[in-house]
N, CA, C and O atoms as CSV, one atom per row, in Angstrom:
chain,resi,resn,atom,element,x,y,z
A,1,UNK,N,N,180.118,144.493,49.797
A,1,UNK,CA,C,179.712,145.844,50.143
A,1,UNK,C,C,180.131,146.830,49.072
A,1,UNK,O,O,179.631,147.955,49.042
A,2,UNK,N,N,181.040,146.435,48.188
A,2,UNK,CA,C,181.995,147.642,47.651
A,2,UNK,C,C,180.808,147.726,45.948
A,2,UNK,O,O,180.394,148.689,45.303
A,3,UNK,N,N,180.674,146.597,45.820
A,3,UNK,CA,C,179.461,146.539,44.380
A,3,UNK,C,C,178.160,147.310,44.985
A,3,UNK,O,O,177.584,148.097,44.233
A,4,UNK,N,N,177.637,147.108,46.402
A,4,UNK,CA,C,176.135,147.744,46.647
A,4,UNK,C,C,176.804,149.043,46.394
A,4,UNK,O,O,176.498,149.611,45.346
A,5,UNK,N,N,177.700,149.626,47.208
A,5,UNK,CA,C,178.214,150.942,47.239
A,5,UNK,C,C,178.173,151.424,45.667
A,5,UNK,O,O,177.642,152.484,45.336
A,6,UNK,N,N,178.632,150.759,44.982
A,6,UNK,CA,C,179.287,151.342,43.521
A,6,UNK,C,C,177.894,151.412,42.813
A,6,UNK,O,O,177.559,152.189,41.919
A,7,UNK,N,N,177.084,150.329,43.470
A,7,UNK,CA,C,175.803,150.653,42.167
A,7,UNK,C,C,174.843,151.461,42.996
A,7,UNK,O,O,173.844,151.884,42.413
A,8,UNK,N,N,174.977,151.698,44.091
A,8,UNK,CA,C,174.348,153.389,44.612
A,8,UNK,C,C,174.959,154.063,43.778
A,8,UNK,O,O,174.452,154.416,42.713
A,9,UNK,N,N,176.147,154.341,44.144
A,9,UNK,CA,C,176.639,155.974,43.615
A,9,UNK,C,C,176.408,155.789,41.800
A,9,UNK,O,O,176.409,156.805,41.104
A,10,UNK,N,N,176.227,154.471,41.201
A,10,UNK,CA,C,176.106,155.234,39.764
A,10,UNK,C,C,174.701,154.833,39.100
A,10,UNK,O,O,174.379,154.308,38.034
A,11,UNK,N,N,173.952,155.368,40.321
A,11,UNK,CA,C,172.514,155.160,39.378
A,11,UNK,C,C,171.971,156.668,38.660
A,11,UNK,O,O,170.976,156.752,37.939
A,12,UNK,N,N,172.694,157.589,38.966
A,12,UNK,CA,C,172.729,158.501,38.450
A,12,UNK,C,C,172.950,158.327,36.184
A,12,UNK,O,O,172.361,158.758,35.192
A,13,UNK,N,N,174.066,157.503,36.469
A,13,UNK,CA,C,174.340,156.850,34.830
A,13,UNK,C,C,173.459,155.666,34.220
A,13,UNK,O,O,173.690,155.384,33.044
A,14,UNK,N,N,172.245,154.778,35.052
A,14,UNK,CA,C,171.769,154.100,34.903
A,14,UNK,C,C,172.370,153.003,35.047
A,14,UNK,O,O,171.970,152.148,34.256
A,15,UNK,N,N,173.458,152.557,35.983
A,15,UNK,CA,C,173.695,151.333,36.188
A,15,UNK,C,C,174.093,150.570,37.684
A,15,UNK,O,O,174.759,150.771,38.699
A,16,UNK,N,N,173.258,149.626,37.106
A,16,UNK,CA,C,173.173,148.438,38.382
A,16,UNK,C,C,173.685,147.282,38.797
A,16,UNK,O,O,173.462,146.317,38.066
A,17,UNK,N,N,174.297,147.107,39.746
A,17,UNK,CA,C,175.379,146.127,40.013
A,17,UNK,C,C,174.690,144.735,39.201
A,17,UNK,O,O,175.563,144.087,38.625
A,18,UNK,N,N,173.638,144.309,39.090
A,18,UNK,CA,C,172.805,143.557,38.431
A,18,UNK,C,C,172.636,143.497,36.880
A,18,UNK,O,O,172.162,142.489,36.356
A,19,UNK,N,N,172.971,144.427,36.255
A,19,UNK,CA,C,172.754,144.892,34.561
A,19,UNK,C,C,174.108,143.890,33.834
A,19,UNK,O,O,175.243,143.694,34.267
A,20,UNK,N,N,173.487,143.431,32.679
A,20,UNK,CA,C,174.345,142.737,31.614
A,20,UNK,C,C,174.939,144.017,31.105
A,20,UNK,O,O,174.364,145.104,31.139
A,21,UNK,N,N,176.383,143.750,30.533
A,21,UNK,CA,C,177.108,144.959,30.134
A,21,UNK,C,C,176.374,145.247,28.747
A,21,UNK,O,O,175.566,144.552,28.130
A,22,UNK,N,N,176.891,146.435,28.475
A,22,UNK,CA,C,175.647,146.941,27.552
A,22,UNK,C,C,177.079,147.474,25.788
A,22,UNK,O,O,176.823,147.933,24.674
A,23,UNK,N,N,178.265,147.119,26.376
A,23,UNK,CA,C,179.407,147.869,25.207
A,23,UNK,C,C,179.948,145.734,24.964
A,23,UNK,O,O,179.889,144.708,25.642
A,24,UNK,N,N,180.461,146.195,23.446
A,24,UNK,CA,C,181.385,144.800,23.227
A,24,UNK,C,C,182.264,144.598,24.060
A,24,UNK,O,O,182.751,145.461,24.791
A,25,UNK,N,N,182.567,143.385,24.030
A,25,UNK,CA,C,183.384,142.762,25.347
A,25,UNK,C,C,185.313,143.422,25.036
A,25,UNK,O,O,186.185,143.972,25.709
A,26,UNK,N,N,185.202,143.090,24.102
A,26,UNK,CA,C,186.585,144.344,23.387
A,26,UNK,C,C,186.894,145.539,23.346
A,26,UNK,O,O,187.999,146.066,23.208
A,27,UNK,N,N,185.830,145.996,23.478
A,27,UNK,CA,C,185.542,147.756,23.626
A,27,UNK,C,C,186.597,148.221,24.650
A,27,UNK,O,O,186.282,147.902,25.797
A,28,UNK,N,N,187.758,148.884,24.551
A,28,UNK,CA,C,188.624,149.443,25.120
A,28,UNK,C,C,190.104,148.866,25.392
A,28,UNK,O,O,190.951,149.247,26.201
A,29,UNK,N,N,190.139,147.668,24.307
A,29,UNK,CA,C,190.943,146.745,24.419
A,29,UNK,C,C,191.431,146.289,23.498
A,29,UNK,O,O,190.677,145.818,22.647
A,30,UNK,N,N,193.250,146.225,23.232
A,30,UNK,CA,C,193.737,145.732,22.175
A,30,UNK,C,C,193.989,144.690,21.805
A,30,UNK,O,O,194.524,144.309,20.763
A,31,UNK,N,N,193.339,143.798,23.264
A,31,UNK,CA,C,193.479,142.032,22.835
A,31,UNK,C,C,192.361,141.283,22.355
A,31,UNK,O,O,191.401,141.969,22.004
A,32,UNK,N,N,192.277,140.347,22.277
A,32,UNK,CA,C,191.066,139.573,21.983
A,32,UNK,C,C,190.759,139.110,23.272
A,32,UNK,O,O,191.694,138.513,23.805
A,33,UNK,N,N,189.734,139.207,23.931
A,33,UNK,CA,C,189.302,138.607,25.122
A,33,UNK,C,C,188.411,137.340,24.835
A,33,UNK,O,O,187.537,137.294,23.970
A,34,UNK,N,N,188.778,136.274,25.726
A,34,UNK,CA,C,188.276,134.963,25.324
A,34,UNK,C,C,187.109,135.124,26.537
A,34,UNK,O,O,187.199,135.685,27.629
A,35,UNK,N,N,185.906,134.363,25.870
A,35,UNK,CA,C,184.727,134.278,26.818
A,35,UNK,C,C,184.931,133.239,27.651
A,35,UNK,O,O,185.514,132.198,27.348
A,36,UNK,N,N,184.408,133.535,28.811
A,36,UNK,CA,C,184.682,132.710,30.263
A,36,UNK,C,C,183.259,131.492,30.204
A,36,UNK,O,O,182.060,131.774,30.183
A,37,UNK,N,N,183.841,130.239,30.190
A,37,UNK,CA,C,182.923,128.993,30.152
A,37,UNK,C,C,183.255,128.525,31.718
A,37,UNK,O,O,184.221,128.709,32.459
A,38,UNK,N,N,181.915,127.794,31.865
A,38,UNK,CA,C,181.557,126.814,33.265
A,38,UNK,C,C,182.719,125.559,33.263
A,38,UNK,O,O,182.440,124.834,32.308
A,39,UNK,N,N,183.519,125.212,33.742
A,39,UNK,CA,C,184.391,124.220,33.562
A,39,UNK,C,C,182.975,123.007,34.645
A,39,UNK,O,O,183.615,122.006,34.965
A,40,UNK,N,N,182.180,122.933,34.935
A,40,UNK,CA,C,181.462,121.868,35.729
A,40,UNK,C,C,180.075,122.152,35.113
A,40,UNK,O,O,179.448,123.210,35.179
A,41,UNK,N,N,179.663,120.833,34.411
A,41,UNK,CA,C,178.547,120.806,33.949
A,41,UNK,C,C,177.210,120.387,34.912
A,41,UNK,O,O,177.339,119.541,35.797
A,42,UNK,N,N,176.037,120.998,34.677
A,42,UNK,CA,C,174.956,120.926,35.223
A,42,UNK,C,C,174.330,119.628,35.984
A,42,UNK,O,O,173.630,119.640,36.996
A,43,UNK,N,N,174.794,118.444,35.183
A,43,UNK,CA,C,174.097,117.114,36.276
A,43,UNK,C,C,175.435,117.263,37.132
A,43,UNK,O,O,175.055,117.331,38.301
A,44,UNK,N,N,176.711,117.340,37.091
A,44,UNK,CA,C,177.585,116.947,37.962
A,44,UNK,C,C,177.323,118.387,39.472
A,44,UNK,O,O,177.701,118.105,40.609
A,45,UNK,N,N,176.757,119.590,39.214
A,45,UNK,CA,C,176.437,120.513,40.545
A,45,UNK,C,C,174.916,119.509,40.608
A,45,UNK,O,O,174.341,120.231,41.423
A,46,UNK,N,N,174.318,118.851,40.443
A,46,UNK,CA,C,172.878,118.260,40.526
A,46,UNK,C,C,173.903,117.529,41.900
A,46,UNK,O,O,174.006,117.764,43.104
A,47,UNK,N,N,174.584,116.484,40.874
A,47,UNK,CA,C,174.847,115.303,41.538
A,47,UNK,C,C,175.389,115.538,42.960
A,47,UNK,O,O,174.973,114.855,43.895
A,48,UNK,N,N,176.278,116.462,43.123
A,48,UNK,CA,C,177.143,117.030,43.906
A,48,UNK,C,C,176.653,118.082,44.864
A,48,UNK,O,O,177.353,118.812,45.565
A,49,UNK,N,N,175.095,118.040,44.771
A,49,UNK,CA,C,174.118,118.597,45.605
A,49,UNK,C,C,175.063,120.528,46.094
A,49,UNK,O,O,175.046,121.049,47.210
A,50,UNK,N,N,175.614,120.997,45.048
A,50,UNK,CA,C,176.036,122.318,44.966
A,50,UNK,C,C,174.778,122.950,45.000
A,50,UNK,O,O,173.913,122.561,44.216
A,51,UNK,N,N,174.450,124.238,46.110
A,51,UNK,CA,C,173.167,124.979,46.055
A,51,UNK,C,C,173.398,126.262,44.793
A,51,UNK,O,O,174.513,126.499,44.327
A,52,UNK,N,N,172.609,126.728,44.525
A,52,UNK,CA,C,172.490,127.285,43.435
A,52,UNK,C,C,173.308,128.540,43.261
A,52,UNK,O,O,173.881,128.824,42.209
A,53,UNK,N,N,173.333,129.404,44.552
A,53,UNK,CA,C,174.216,130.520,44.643
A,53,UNK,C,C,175.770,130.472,45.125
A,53,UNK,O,O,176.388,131.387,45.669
A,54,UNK,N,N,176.298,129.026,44.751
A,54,UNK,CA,C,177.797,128.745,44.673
A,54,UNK,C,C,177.685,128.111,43.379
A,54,UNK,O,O,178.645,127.392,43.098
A,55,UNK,N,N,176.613,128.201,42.377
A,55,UNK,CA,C,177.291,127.855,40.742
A,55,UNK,C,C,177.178,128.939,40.061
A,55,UNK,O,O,176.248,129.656,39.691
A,56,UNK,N,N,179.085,128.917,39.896
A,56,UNK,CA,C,179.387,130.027,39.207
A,56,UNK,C,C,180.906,129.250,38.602
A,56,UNK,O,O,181.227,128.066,38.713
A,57,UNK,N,N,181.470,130.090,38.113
A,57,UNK,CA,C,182.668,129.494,37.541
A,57,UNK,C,C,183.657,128.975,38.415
A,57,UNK,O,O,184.370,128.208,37.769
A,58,UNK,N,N,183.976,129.046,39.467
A,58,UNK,CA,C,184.770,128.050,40.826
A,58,UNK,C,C,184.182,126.718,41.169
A,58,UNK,O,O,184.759,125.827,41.793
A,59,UNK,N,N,182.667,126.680,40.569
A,59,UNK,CA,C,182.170,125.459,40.996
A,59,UNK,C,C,182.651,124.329,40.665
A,59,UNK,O,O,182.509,123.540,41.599
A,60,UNK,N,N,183.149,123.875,39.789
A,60,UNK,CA,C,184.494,123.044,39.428
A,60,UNK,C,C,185.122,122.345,40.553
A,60,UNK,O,O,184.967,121.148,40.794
A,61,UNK,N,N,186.132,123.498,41.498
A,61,UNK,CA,C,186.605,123.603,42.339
A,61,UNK,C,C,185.934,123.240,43.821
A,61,UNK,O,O,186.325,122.541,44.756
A,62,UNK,N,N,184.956,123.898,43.636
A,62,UNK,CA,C,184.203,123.755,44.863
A,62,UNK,C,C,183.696,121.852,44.857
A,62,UNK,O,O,183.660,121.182,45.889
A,63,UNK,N,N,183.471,121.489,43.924
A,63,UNK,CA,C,182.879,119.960,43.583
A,63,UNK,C,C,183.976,119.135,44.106
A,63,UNK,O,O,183.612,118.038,44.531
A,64,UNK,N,N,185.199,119.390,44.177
A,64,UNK,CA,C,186.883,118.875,44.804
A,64,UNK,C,C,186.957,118.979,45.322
A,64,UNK,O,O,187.438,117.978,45.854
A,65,UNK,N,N,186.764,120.076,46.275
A,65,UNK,CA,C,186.231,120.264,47.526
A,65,UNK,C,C,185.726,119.523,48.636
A,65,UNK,O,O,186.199,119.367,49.762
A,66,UNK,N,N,184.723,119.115,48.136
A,66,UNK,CA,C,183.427,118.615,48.855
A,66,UNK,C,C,183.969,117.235,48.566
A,66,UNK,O,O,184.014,116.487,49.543
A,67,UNK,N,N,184.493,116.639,47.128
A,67,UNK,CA,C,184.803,115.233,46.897
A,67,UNK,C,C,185.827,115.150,48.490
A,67,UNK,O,O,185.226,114.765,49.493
A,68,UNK,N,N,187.333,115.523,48.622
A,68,UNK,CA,C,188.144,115.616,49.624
A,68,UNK,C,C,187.546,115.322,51.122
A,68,UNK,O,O,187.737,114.412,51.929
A,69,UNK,N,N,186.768,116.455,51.129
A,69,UNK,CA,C,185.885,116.701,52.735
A,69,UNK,C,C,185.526,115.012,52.689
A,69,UNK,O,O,186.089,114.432,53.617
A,70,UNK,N,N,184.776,114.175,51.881
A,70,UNK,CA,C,183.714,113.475,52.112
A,70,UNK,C,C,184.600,112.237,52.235
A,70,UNK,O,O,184.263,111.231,52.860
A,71,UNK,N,N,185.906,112.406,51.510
A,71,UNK,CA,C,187.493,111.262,51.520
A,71,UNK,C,C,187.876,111.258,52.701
A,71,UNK,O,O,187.658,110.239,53.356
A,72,UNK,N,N,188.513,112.315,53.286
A,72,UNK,CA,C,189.138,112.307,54.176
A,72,UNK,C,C,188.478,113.117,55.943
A,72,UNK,O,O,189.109,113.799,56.749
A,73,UNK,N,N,186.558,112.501,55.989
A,73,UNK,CA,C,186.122,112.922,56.545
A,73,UNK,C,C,187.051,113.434,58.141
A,73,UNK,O,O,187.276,114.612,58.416
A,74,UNK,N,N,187.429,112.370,58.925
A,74,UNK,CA,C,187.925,112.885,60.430
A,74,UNK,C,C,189.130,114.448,59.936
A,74,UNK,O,O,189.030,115.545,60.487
A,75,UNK,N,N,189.973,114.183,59.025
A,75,UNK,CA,C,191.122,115.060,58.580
A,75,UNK,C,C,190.898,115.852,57.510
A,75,UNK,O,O,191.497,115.806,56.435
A,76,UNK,N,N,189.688,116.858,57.946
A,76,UNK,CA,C,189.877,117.445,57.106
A,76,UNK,C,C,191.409,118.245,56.157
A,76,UNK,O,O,191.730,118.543,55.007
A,77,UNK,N,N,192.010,118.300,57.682
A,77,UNK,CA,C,193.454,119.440,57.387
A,77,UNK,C,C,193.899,118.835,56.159
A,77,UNK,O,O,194.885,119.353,55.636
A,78,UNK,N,N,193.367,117.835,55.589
A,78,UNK,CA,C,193.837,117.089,54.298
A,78,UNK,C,C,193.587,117.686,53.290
A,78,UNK,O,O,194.374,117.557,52.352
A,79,UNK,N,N,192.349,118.588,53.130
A,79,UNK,CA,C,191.876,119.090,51.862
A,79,UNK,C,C,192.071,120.972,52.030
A,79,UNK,O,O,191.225,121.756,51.598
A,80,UNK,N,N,193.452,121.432,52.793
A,80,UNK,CA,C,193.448,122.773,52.576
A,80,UNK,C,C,194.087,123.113,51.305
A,80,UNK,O,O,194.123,124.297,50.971
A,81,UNK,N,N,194.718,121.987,50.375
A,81,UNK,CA,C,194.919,122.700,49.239
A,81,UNK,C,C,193.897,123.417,48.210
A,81,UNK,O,O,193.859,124.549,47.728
A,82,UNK,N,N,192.968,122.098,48.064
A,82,UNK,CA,C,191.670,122.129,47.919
A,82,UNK,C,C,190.589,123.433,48.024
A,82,UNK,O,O,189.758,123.929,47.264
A,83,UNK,N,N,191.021,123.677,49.252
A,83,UNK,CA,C,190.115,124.944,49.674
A,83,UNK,C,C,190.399,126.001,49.403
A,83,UNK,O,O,189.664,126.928,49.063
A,84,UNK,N,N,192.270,125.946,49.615
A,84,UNK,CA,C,192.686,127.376,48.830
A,84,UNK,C,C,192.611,127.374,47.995
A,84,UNK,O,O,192.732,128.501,47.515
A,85,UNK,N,N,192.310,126.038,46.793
A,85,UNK,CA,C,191.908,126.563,45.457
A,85,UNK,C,C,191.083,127.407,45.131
A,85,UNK,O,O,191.232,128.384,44.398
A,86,UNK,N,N,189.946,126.948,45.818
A,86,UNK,CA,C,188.249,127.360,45.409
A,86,UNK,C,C,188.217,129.002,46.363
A,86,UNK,O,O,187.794,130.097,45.992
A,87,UNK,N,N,188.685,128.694,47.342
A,87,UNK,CA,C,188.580,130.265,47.714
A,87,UNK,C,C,189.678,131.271,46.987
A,87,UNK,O,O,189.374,132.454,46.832
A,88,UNK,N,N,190.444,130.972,46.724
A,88,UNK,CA,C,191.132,131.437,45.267
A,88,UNK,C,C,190.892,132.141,44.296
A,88,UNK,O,O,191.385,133.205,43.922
A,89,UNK,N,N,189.818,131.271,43.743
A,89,UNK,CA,C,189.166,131.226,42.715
A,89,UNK,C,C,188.220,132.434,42.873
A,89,UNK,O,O,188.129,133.321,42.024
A,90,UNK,N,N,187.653,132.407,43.812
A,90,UNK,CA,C,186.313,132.969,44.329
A,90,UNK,C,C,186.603,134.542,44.603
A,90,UNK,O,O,185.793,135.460,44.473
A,91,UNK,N,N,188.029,134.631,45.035
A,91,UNK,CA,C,188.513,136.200,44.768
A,91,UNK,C,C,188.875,136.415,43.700
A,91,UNK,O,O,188.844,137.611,43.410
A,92,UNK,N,N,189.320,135.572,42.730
A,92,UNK,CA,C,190.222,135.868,41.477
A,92,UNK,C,C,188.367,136.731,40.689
A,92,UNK,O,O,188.250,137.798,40.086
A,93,UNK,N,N,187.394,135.825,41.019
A,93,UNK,CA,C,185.997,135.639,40.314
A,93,UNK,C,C,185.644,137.453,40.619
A,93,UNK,O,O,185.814,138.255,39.701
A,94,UNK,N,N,185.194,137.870,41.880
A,94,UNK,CA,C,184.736,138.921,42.521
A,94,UNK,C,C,185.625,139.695,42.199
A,94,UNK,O,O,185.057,140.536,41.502
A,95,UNK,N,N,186.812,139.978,42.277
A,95,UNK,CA,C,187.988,140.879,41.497
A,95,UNK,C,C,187.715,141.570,39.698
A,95,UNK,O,O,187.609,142.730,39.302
A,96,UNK,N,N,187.675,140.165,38.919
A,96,UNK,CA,C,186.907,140.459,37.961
A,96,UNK,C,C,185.827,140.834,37.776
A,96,UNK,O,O,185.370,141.229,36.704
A,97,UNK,N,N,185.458,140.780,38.475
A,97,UNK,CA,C,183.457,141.184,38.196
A,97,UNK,C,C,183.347,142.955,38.779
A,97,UNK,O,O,182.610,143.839,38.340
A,98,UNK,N,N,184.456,143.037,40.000
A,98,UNK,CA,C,184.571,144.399,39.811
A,98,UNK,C,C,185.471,145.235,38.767
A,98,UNK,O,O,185.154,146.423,38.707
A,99,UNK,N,N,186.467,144.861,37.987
A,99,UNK,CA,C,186.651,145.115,37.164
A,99,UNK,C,C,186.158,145.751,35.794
A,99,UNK,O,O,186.380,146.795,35.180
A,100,UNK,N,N,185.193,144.341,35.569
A,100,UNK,CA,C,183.898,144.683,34.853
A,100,UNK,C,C,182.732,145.678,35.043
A,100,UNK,O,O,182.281,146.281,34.069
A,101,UNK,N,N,182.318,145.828,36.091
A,101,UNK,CA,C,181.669,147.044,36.496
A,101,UNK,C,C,182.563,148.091,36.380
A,101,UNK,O,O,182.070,148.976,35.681
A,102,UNK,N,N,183.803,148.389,36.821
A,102,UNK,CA,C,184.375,149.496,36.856
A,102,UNK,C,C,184.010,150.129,35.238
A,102,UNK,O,O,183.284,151.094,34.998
A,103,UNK,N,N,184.895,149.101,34.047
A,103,UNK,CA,C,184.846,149.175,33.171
A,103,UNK,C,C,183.566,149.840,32.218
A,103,UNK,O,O,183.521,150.843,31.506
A,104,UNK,N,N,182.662,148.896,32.523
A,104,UNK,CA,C,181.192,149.748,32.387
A,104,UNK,C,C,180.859,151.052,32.475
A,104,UNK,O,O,180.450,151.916,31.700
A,105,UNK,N,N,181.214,150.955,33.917
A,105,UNK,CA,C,180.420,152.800,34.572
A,105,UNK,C,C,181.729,154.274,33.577
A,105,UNK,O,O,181.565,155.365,33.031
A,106,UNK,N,N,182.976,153.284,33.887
A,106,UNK,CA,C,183.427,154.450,32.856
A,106,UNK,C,C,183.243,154.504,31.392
A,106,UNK,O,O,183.233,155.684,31.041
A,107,UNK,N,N,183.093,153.692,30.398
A,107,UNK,CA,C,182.362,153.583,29.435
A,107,UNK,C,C,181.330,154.373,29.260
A,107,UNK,O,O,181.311,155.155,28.309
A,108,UNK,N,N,180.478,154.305,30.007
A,108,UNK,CA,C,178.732,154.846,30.038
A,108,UNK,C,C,178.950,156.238,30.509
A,108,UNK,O,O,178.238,157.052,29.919
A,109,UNK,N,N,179.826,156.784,31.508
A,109,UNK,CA,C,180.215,157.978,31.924
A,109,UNK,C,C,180.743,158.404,30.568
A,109,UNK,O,O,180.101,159.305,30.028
A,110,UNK,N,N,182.074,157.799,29.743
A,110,UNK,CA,C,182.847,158.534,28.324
A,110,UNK,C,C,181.778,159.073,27.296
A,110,UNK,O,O,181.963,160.067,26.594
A,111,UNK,N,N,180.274,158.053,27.291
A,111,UNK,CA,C,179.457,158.157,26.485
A,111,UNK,C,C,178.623,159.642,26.694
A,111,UNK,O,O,178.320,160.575,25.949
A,112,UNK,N,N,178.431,159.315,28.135
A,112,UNK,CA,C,177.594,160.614,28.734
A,112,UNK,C,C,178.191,162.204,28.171
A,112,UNK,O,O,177.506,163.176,27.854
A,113,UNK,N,N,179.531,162.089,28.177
A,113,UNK,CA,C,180.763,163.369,28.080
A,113,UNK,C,C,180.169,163.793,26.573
A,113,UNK,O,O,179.390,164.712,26.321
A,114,UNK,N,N,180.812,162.788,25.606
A,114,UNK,CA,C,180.808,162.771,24.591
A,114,UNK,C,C,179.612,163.208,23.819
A,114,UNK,O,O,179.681,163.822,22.754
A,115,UNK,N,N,177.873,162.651,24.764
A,115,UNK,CA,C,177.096,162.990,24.270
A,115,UNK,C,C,176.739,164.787,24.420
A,115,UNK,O,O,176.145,165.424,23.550
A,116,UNK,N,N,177.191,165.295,25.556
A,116,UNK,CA,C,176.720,166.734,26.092
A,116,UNK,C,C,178.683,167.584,25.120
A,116,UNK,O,O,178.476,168.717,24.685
A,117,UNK,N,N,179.569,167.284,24.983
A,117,UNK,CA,C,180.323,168.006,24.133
A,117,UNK,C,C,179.154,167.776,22.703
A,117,UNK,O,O,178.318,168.677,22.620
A,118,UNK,N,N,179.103,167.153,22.100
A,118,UNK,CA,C,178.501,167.050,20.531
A,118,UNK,C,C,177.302,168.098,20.859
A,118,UNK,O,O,177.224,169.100,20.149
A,119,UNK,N,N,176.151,167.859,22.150
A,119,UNK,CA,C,175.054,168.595,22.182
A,119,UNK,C,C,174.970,169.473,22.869
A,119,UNK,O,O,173.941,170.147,22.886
């Protein structure tokens, strides 16, 4: 709810919870930020019959998951480490991604400032 909310209120700046960021990934930052890779490759979510809108970067996790569930079918209570991984993950994921938007809209807002002081 909190991303629909955020990309209402800033369509005023042109941006949509949906939009690729539009500044370098460094832009406001004194570290080097390392780009985020898929740790689970494409035949193994095939194989592992993962639907399409749980492959994302937890899917890894989620594939351990499902391996556990399918091990220790009657007990599951066997695979809650498992689960708190991936749901873990899955906030650590959505945390960042609002981050990233935050980051954006103020960016694009500094730009907006900057452009009406100069003009």
């Amino acid at each position: 709810m909190g991303t629909i909310l955020g990309s209402f209120l800033t369509k005023e700046i042109g941006l949509d919870m949906n939009d690729k960021p539009s500044f370098p990934p460094a832009k406001g930052f004194n570290i080097k930020r390392g780009q985020r890779v898929m740790l689970a490759c494409e035949d193994d979510l095939k194989s592992a019959r993962i639907p399409l809108k749980h492959r994302d970067y937890c899917a890894h996790l989620l594939i351990k998951y499902h391996m556990c569930r399918y091990k220790n079918m009657p007990f599951l209570l066997k695979c809650a480490h498992e689960k708190h991984a991936y749901l873990n993950c899955e906030k650590d994921d959505y945390v960042l991604r609002l981050k990233e938007f935050e980051r954006e809209k103020r960016l694009r807002e500094r730009e907006i400032r900057i452009k009406k002081a100069k003009g």
